[in-house]
C-alpha positions as CSV (number, residue, x, y, z in Angstrom):
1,X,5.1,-16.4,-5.7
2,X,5.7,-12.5,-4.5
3,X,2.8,-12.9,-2.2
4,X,4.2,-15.7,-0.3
5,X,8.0,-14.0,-0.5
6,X,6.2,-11.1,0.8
7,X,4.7,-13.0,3.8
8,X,8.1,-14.9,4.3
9,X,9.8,-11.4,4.8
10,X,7.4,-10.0,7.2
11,X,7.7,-13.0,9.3
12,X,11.0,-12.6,9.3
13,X,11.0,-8.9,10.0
14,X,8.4,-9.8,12.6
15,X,10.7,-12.8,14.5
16,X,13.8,-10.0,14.3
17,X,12.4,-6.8,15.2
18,X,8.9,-7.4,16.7
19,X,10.0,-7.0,20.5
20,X,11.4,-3.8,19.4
21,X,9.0,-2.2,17.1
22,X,5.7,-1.2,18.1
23,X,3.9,0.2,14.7
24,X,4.7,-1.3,11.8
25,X,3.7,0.0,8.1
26,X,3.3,-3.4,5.7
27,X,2.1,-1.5,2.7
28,X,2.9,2.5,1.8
29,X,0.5,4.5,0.3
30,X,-0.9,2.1,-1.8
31,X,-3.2,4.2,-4.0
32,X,0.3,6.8,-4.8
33,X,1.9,3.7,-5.9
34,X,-0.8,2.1,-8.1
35,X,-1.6,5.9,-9.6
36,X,2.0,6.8,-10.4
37,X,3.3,4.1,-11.2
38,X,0.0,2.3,-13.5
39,X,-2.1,4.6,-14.2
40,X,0.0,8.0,-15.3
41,X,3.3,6.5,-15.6
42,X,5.3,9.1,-13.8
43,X,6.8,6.2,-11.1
44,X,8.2,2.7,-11.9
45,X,7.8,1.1,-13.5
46,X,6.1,3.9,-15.3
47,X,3.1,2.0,-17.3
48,X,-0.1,3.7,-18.4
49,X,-2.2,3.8,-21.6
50,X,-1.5,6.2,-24.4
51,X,-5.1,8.0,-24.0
52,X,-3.5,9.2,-20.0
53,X,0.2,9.9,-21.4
54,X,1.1,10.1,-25.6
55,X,4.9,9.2,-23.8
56,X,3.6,5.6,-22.3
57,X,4.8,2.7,-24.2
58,X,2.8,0.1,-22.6
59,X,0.5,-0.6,-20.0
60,X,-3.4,-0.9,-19.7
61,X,-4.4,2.7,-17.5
62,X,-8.2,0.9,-17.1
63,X,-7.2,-2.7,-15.3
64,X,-3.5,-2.2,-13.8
65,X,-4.3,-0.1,-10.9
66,X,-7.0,-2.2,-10.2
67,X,-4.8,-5.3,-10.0
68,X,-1.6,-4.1,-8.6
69,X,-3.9,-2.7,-5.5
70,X,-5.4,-6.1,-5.5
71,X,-2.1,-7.5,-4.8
72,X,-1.1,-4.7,-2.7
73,X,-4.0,-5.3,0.1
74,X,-3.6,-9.7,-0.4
75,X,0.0,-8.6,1.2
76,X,-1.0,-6.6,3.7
77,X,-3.4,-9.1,4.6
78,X,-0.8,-11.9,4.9
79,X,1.1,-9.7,6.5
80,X,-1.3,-9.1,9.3
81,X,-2.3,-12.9,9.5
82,X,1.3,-13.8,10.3
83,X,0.9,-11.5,12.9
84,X,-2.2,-12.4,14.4
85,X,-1.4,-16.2,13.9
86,X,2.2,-16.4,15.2
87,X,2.9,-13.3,17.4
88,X,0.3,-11.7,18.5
89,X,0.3,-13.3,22.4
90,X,4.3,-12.9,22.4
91,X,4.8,-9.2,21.1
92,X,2.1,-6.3,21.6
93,X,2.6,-4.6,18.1
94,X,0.6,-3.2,15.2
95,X,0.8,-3.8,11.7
96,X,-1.3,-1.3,9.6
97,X,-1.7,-0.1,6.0
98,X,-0.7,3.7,5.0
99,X,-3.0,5.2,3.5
100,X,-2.3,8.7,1.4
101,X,-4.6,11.5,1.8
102,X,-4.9,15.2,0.3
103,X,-5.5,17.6,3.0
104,X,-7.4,21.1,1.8
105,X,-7.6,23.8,3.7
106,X,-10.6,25.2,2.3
107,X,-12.1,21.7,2.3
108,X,-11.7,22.2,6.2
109,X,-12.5,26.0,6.3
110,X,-16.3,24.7,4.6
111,X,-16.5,21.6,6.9
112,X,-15.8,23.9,10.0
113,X,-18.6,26.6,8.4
114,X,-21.1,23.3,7.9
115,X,-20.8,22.3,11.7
């Protein structure tokens, strides 16, 4: 049922906006979401397993994540096959997935050494 809510919203956003919006976003930081939220419990709806946080009062740290990302990407996918099937050839837009990543500076400082 949230899947196909999901893909009746984007259409909608899509039908409304899409001749004014250029780069869309369909799913934010995907992996922030799943860790905070499923597998340390520090963002809602704060579940996690007792052996990642003594506070967590439910939640299963090992197959959560997993799932909830599962479910994550099946949106973005319907999100991007409305696109492609039903306004693609009528508004020149992209719809892409966030994805978070940790920048180091002496991770780049040894990359720049390496090359």
């Amino acid at each position: 049922m949230a899947l196909s809510d999901f893909r009746d919203y984007t259409e909608l956003c899509f039908k409304e906006f899409g001749d004014r919006v250029k780069y869309w976003i369909t799913v934010n930081e995907p992996s922030t979401y799943t860790t905070a939220g499923y597998v340390i419990g520090m963002f809602p709806p704060g579940r996690c397993s007792d052996w990642q946080n003594l506070n967590c009062t439910g939640g299963d740290s090992g197959t959560e994540p997993y799932l909830v990302a599962h479910h994550l990407l099946l949106a973005h996918a319907a999100a991007v096959q409305v696109y492609k099937t039903k306004y693609q050839d009528f508004h020149a837009f992209e719809a892409e997935i966030t994805i978070s990543t940790l920048y180091s500076a002496i991770g780049v400082w040894c990359i720049q050494k390496l090359i």
